[in-house]
PDB file of the backbone (N, CA, C, O) and the ligand in Angstrom, with CONECT records:
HET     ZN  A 101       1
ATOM      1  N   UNK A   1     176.374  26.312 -69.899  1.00  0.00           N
ATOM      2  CA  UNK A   1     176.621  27.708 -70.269  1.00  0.00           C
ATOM      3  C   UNK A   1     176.781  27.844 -71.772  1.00  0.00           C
ATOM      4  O   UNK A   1     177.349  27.057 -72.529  1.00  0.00           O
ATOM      5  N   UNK A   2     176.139  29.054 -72.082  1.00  0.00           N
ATOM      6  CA  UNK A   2     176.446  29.537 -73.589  1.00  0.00           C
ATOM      7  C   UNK A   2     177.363  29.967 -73.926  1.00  0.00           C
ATOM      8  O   UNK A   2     177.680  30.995 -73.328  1.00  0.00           O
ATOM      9  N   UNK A   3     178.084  29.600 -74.764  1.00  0.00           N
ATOM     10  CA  UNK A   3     179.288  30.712 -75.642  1.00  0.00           C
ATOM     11  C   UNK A   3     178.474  31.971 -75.782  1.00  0.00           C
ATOM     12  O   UNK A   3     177.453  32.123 -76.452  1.00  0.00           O
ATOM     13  N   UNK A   4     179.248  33.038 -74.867  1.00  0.00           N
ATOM     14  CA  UNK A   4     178.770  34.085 -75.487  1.00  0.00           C
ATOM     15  C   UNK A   4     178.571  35.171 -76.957  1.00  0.00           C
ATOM     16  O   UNK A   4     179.534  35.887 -76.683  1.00  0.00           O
ATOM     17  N   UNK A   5     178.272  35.504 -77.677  1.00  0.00           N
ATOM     18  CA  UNK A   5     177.637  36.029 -78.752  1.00  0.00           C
ATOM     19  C   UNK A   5     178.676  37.064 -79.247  1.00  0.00           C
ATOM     20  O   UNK A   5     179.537  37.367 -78.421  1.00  0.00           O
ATOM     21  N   UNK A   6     178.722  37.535 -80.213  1.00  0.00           N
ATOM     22  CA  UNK A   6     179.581  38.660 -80.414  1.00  0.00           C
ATOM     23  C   UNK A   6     178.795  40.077 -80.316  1.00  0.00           C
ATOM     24  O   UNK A   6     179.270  41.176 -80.602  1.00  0.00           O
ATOM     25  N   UNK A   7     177.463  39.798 -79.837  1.00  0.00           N
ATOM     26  CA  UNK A   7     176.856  41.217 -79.528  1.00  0.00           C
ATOM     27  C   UNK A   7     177.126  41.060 -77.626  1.00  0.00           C
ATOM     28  O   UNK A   7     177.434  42.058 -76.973  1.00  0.00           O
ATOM     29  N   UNK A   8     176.965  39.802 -77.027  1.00  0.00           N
ATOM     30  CA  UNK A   8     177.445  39.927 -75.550  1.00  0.00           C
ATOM     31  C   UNK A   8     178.776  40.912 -75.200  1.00  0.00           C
ATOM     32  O   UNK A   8     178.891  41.900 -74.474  1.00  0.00           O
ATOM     33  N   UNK A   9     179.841  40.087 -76.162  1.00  0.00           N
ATOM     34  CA  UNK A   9     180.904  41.111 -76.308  1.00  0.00           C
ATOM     35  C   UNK A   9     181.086  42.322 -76.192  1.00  0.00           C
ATOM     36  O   UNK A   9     181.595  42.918 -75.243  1.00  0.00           O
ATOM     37  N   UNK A  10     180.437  42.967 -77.711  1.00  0.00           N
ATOM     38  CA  UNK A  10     180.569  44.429 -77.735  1.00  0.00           C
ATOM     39  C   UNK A  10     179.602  44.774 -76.562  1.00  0.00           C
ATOM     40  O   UNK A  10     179.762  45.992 -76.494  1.00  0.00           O
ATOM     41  N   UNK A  11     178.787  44.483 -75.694  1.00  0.00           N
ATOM     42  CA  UNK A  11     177.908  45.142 -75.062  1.00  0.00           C
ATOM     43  C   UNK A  11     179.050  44.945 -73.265  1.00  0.00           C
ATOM     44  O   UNK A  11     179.238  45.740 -72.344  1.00  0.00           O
ATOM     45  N   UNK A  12     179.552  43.491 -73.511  1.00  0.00           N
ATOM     46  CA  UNK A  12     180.924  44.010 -72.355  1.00  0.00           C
ATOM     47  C   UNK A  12     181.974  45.445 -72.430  1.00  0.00           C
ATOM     48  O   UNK A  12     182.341  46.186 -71.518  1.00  0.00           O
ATOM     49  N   UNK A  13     182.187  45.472 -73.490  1.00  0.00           N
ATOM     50  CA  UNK A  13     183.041  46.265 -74.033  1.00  0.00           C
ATOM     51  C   UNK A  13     182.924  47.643 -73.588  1.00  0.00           C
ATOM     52  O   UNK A  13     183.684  48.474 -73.089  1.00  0.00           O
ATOM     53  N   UNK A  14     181.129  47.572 -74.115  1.00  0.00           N
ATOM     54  CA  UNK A  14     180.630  49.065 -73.927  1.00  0.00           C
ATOM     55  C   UNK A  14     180.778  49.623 -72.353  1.00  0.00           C
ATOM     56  O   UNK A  14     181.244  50.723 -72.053  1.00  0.00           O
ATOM     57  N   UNK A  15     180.439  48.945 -71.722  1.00  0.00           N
ATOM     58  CA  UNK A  15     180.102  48.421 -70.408  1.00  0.00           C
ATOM     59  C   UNK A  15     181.607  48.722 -69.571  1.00  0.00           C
ATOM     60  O   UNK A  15     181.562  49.153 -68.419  1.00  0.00           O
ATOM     61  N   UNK A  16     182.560  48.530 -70.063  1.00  0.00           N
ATOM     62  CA  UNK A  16     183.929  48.299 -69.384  1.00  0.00           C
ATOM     63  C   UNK A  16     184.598  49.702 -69.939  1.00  0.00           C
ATOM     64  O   UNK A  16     185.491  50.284 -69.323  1.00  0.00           O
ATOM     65  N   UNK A  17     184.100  50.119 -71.061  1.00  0.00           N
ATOM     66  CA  UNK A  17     184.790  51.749 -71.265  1.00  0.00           C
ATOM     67  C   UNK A  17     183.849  52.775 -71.351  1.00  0.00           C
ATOM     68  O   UNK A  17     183.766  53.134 -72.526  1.00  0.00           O
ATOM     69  N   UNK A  18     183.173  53.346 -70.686  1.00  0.00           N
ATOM     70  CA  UNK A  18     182.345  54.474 -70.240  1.00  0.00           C
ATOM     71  C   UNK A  18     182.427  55.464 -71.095  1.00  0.00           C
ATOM     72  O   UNK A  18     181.383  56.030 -71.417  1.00  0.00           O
ATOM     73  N   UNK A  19     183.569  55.852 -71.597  1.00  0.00           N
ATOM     74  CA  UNK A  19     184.274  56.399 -72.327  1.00  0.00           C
ATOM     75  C   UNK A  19     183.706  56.731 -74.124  1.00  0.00           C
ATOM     76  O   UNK A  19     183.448  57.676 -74.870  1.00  0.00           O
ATOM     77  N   UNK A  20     183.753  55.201 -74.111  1.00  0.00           N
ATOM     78  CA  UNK A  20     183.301  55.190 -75.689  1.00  0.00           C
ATOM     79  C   UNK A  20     184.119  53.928 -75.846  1.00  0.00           C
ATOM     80  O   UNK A  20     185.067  53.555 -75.155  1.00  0.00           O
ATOM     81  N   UNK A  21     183.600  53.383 -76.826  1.00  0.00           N
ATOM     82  CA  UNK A  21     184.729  52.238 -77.388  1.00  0.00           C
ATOM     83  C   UNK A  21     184.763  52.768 -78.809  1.00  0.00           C
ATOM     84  O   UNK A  21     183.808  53.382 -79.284  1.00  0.00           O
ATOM     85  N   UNK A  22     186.041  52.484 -79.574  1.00  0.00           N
ATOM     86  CA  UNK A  22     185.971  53.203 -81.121  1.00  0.00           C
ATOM     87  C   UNK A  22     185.744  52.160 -82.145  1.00  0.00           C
ATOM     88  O   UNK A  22     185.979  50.962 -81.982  1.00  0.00           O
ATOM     89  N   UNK A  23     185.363  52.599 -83.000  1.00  0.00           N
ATOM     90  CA  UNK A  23     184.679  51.380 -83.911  1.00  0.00           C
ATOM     91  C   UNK A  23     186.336  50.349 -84.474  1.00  0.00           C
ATOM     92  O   UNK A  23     186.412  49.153 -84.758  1.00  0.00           O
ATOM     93  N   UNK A  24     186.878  50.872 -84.465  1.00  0.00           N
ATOM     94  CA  UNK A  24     188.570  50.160 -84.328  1.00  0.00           C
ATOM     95  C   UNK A  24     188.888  49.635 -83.528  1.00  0.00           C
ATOM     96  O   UNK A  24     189.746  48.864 -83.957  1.00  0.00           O
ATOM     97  N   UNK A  25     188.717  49.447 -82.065  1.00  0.00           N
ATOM     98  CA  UNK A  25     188.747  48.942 -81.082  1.00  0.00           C
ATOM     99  C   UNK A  25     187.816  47.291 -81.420  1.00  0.00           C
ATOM    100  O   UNK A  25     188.451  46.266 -81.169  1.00  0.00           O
ATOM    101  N   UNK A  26     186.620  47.169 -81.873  1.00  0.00           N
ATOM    102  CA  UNK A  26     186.009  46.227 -82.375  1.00  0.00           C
ATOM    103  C   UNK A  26     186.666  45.389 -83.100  1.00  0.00           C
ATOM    104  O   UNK A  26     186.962  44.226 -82.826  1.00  0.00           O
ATOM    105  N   UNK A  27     186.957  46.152 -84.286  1.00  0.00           N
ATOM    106  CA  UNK A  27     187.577  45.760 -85.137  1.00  0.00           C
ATOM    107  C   UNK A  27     188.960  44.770 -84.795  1.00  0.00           C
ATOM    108  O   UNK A  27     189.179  43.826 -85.554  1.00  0.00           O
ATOM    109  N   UNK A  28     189.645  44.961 -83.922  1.00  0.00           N
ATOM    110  CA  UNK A  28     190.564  44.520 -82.779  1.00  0.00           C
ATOM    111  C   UNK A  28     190.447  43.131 -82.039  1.00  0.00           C
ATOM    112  O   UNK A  28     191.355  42.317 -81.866  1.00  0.00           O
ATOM    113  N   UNK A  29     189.331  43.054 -81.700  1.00  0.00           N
ATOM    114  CA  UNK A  29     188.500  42.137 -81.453  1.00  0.00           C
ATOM    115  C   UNK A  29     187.791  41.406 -82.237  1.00  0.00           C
ATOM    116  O   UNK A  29     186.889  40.841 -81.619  1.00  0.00           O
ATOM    117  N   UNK A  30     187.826  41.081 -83.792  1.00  0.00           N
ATOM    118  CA  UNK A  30     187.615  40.486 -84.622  1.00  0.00           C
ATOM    119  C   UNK A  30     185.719  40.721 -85.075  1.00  0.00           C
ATOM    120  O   UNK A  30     184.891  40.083 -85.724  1.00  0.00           O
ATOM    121  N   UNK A  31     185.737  41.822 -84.400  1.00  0.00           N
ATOM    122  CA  UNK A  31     183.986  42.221 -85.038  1.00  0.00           C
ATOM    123  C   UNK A  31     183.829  42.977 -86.000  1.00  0.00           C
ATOM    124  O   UNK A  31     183.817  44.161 -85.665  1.00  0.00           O
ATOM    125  N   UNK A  32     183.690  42.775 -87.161  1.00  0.00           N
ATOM    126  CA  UNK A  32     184.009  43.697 -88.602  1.00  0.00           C
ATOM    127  C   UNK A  32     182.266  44.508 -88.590  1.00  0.00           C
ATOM    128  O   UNK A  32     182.012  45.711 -88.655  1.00  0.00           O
ATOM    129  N   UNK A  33     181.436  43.503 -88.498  1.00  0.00           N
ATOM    130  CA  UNK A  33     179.951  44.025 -87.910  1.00  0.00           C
ATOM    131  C   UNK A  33     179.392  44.074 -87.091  1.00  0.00           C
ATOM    132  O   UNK A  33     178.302  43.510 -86.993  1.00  0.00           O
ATOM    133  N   UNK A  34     180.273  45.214 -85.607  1.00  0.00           N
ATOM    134  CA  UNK A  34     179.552  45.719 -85.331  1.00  0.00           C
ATOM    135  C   UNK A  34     178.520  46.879 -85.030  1.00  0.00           C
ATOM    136  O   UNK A  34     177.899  47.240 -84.030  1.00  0.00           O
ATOM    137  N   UNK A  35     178.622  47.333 -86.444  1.00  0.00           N
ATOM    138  CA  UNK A  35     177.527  48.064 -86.519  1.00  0.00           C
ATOM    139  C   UNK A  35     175.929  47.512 -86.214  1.00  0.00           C
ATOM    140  O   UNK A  35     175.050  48.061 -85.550  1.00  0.00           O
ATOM    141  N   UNK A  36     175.899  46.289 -86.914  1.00  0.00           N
ATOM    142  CA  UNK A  36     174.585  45.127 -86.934  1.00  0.00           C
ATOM    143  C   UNK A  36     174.718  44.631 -85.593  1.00  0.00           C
ATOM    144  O   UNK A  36     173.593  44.520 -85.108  1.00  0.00           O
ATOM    145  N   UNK A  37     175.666  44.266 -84.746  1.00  0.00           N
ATOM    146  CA  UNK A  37     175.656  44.120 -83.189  1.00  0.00           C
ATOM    147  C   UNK A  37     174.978  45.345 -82.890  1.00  0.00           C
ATOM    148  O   UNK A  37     173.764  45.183 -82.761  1.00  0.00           O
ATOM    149  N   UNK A  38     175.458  46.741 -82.711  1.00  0.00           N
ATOM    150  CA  UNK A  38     174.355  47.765 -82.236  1.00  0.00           C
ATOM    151  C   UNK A  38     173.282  48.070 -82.523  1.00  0.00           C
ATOM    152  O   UNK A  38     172.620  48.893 -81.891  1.00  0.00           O
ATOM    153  N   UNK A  39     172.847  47.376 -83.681  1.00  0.00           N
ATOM    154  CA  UNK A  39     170.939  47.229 -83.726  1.00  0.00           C
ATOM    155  C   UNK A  39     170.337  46.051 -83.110  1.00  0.00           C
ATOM    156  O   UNK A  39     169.143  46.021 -82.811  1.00  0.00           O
ATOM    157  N   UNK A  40     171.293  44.897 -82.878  1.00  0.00           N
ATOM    158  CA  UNK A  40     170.616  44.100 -82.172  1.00  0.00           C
ATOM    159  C   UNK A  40     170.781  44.565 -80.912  1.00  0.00           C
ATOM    160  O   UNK A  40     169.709  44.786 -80.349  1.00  0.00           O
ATOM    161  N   UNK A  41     171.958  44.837 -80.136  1.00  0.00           N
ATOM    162  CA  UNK A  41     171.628  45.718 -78.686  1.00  0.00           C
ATOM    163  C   UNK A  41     170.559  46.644 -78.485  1.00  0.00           C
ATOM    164  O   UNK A  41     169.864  46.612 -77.470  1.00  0.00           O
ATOM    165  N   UNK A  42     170.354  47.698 -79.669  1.00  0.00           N
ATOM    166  CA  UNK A  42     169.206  48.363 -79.575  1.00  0.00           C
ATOM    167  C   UNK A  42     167.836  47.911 -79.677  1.00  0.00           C
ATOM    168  O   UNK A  42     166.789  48.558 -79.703  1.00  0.00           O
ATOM    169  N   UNK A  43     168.041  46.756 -79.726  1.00  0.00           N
ATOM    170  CA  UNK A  43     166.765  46.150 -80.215  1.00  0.00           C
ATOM    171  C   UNK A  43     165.820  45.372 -79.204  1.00  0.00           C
ATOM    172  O   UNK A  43     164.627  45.065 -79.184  1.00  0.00           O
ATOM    173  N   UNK A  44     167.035  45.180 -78.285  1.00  0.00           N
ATOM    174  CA  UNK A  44     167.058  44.380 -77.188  1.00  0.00           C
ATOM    175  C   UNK A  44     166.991  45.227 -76.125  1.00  0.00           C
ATOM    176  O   UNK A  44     166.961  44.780 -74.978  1.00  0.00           O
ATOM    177  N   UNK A  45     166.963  46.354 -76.351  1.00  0.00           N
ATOM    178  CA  UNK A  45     166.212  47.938 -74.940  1.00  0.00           C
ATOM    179  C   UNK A  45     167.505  48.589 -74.393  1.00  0.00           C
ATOM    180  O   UNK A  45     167.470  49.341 -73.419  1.00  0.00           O
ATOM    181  N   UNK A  46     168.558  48.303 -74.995  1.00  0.00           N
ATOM    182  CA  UNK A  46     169.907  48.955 -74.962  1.00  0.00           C
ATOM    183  C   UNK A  46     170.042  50.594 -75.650  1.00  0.00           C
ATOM    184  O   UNK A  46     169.920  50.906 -76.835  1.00  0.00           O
ATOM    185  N   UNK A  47     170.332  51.482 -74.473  1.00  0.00           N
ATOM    186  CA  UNK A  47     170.767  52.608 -75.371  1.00  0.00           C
ATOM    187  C   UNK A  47     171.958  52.848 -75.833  1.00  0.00           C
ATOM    188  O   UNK A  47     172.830  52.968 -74.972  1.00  0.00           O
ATOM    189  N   UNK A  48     172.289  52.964 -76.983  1.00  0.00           N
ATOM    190  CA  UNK A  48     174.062  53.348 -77.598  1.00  0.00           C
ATOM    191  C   UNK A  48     173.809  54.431 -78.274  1.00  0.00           C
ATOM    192  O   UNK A  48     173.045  54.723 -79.193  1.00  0.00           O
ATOM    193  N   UNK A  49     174.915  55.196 -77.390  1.00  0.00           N
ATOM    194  CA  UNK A  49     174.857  56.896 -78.796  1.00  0.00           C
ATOM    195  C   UNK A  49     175.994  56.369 -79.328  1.00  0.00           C
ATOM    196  O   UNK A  49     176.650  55.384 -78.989  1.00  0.00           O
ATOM    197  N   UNK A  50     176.143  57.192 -80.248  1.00  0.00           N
ATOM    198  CA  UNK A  50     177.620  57.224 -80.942  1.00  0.00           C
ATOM    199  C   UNK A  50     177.988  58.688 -81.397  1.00  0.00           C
ATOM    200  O   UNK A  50     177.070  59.488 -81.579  1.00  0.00           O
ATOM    201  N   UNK A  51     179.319  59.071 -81.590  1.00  0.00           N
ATOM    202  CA  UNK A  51     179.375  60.413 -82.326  1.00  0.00           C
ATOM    203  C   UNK A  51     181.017  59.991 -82.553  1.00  0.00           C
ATOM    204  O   UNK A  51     181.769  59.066 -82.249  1.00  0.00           O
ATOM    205  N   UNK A  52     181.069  61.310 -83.301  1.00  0.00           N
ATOM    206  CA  UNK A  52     182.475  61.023 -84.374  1.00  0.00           C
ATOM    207  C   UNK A  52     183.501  60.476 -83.212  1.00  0.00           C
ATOM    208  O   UNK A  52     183.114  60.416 -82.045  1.00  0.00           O
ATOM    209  N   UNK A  53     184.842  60.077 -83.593  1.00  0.00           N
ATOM    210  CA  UNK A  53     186.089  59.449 -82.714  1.00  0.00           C
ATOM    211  C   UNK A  53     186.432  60.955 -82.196  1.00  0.00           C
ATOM    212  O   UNK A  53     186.592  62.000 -82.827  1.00  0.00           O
ATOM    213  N   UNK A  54     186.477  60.690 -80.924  1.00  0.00           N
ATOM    214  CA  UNK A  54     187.327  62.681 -80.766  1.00  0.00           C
ATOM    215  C   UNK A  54     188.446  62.051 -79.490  1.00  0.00           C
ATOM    216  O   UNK A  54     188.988  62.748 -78.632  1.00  0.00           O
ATOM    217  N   UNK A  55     188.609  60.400 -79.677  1.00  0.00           N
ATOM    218  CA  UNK A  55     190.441  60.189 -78.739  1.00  0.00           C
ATOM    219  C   UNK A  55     191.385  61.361 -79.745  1.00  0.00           C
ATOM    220  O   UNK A  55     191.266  61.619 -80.943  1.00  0.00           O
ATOM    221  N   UNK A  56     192.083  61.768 -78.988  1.00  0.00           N
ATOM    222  CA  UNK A  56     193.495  62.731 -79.703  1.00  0.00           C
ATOM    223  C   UNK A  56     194.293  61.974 -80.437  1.00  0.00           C
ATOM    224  O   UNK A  56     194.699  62.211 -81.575  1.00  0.00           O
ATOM    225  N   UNK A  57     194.640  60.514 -79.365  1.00  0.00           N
ATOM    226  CA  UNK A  57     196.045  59.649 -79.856  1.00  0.00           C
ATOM    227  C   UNK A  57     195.281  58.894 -80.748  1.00  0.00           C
ATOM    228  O   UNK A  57     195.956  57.914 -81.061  1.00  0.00           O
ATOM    229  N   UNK A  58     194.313  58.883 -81.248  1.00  0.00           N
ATOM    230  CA  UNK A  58     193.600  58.305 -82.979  1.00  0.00           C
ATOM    231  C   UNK A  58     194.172  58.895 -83.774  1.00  0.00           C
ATOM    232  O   UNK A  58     194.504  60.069 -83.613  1.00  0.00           O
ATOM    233  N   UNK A  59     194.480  58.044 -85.073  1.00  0.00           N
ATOM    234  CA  UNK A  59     194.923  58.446 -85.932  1.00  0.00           C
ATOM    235  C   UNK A  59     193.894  57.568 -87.159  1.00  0.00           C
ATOM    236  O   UNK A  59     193.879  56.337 -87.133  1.00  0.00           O
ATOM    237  N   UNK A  60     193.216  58.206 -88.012  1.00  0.00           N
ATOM    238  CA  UNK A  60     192.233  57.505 -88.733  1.00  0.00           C
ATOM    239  C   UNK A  60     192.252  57.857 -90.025  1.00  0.00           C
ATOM    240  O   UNK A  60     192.261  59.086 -90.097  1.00  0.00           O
ATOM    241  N   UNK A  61     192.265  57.223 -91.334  1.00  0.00           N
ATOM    242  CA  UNK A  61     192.448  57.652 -92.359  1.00  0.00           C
ATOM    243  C   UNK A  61     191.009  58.120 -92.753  1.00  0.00           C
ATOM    244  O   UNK A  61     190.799  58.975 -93.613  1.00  0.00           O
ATOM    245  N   UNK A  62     190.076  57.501 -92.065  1.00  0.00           N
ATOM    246  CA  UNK A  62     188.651  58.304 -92.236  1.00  0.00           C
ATOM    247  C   UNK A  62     187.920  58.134 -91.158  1.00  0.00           C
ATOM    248  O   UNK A  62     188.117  57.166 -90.423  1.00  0.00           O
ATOM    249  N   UNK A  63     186.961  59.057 -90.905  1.00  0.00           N
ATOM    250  CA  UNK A  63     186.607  59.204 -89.837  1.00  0.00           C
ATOM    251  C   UNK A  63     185.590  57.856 -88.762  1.00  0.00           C
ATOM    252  O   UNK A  63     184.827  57.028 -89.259  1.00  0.00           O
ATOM    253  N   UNK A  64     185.811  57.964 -87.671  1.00  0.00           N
ATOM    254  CA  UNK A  64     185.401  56.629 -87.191  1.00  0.00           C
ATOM    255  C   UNK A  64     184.303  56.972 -86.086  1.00  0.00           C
ATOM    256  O   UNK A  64     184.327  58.093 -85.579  1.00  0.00           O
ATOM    257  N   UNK A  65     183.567  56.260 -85.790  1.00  0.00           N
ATOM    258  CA  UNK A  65     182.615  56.196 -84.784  1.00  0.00           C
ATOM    259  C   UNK A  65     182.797  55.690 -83.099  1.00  0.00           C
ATOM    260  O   UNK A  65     182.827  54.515 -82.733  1.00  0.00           O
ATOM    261  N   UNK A  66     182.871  56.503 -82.498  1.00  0.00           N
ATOM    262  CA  UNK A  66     182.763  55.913 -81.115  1.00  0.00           C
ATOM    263  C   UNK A  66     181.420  55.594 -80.354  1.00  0.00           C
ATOM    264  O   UNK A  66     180.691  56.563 -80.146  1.00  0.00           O
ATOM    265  N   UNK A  67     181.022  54.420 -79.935  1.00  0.00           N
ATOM    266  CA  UNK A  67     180.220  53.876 -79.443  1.00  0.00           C
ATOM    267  C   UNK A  67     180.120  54.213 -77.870  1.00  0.00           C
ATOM    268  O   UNK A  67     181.172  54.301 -77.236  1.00  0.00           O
ATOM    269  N   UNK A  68     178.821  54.414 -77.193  1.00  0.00           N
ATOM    270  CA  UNK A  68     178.896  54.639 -75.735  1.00  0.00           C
ATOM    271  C   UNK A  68     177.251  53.975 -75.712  1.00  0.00           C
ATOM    272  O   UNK A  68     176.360  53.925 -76.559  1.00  0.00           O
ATOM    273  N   UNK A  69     177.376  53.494 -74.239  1.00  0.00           N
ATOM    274  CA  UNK A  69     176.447  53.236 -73.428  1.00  0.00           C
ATOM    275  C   UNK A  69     175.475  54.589 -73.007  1.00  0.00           C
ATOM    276  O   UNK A  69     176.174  55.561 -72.721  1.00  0.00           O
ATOM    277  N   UNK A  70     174.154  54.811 -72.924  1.00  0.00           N
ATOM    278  CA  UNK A  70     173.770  55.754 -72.666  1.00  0.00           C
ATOM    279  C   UNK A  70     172.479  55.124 -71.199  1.00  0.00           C
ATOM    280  O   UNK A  70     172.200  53.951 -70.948  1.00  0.00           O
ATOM    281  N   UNK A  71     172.090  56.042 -70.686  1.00  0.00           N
ATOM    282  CA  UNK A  71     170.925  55.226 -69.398  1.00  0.00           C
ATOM    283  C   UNK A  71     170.756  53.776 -69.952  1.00  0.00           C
ATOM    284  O   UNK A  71     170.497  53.591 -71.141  1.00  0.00           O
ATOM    285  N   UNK A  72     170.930  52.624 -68.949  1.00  0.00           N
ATOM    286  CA  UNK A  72     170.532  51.405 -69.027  1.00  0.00           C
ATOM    287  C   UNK A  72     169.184  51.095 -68.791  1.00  0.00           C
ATOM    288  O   UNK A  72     168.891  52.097 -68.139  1.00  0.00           O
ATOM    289  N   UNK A  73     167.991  50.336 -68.853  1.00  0.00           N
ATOM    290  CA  UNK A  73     166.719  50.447 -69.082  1.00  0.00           C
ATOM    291  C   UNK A  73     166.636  50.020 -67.385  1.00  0.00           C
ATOM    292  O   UNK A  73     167.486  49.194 -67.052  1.00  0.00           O
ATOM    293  N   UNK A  74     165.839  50.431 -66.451  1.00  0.00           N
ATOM    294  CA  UNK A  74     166.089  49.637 -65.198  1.00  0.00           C
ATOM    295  C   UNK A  74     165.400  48.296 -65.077  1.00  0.00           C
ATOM    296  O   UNK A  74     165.428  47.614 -64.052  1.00  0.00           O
ATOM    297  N   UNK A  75     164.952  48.059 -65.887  1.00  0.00           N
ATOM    298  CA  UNK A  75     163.863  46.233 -65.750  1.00  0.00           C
ATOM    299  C   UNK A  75     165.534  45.180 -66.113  1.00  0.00           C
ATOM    300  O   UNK A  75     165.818  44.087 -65.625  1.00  0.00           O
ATOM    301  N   UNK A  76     166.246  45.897 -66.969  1.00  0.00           N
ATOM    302  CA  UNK A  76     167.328  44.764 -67.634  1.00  0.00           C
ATOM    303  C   UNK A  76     168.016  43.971 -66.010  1.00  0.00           C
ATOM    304  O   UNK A  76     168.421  44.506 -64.977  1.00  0.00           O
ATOM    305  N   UNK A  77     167.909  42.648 -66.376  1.00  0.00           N
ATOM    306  CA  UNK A  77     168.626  41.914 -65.076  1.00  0.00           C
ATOM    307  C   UNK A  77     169.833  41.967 -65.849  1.00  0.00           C
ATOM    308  O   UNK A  77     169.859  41.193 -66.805  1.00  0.00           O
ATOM    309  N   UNK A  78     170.864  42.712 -65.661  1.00  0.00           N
ATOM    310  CA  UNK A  78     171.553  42.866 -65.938  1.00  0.00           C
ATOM    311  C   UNK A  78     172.899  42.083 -64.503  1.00  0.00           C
ATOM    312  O   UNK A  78     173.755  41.222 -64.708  1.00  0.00           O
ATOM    313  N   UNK A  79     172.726  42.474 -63.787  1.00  0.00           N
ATOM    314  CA  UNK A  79     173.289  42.211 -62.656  1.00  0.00           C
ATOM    315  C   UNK A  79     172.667  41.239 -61.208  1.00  0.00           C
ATOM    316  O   UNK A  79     172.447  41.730 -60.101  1.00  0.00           O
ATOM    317  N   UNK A  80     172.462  39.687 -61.609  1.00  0.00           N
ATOM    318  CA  UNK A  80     171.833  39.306 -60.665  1.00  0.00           C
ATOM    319  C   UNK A  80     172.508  38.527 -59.409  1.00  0.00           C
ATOM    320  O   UNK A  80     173.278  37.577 -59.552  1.00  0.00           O
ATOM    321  N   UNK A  81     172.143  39.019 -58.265  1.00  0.00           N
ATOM    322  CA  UNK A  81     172.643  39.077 -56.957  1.00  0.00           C
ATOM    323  C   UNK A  81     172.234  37.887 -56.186  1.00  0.00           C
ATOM    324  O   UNK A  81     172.867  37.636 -55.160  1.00  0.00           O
ATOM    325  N   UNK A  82     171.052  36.958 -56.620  1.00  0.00           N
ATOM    326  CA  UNK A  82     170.125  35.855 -56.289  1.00  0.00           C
ATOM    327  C   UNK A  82     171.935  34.628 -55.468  1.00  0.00           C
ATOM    328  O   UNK A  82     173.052  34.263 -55.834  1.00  0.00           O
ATOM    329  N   UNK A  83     171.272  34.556 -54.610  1.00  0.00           N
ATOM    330  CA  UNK A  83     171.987  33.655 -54.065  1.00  0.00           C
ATOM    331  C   UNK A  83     171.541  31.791 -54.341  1.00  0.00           C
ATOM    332  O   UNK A  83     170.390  31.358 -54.287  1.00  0.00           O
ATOM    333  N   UNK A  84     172.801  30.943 -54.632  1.00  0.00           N
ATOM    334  CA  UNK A  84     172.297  29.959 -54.870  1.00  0.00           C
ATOM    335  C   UNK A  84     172.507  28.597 -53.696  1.00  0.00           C
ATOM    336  O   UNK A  84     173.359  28.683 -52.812  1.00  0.00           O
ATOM    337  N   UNK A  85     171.959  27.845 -53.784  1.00  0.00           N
ATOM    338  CA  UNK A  85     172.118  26.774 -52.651  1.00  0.00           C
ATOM    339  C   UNK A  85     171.932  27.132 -51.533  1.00  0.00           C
ATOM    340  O   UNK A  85     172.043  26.333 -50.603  1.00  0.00           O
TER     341      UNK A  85
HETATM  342 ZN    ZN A 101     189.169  56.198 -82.965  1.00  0.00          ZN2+
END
């Protein structure tokens, strides 16, 4: 098995909060770039919108980006069910 990647990460992340994840939340998680993680997700047939932070309980000295998952591509094996042995 591979150590997973720090774009595997943020793409768990995305994946686990529907919501949005906030670019501080990353940051949290020791990813200072992932902005450059979301071009390689995008690059890789991943959709991510983003739009300004609009959590309430944020408090930001400048304004921050929230990241979301948008339609997943349906070819991605994303989830494989293959039974083994
Ligand atoms: Zn925020």
């Amino acid at each position: 098995m591979s150590k997973p990647t720090q774009a595997d990460l943020v793409l768990t992340m995305l994946h686990t909060r529907p919501e949005g994840v906030c670019g501080t939340a990353f940051l949290q998680f020791h990813i200072p770039r992932y902005a450059a993680r979301m071009g390689e997700l995008r690059e890789a047939g991943h959709k991510i919108g983003k739009r300004r932070c609009d959590f309430t309980w944020h408090v930001h000295q400048s304004p921050q980006w929230v990241y979301f998952l948008e339609d997943e591509p349906e070819q991605m094996p994303l989830y494989r069910t293959e039974a083994t042995g």
